[in-house]
C-alpha positions, 0 to 999 in steps of 0.5 A: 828064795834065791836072788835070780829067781827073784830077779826072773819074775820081777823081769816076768811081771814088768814085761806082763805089765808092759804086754797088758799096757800096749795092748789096752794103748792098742785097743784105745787107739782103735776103738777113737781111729773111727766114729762108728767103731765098736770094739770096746762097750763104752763101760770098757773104754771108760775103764780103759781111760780111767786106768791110763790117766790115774794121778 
C-alpha cells in the first residue's frame, strides 16, 4: 500500500474519531444543561461518562 494512502485514512480515522467525540461532548452536555432532560436513557449517559473518563 502506498504511503499517501496510508496517510489519507490515518487522517480519515483521527477526524471520525474526533466528529464522534464532539458529538458524544455535545449530547453530554445537553443532556446535564437541565434537570428534566431526556435526550440520553441513563444506561447512554453512564456510557457516555465511562468512556470520556477512562484512566
Amino acid at each position: 500500500m502506498d504511503h499517501k494512502r496510508i496517510g489519507r485514512r490515518y487522517l480519515v480515522t483521527a477526524g471520525l474519531f474526533f466528529v464522534l467525540a464532539g458529538l458524544s461532548a455535545l449530547a453530554m452536555r445537553t443532556q446535564l444543561a437541565r434537570p428534566d432532560a431526556r435526550l440520553l436513557s441513563p444506561r447512554s449517559t453512564t456510557s457516555c461518562s465511562r468512556c470520556t473518563a477512562r484512566r
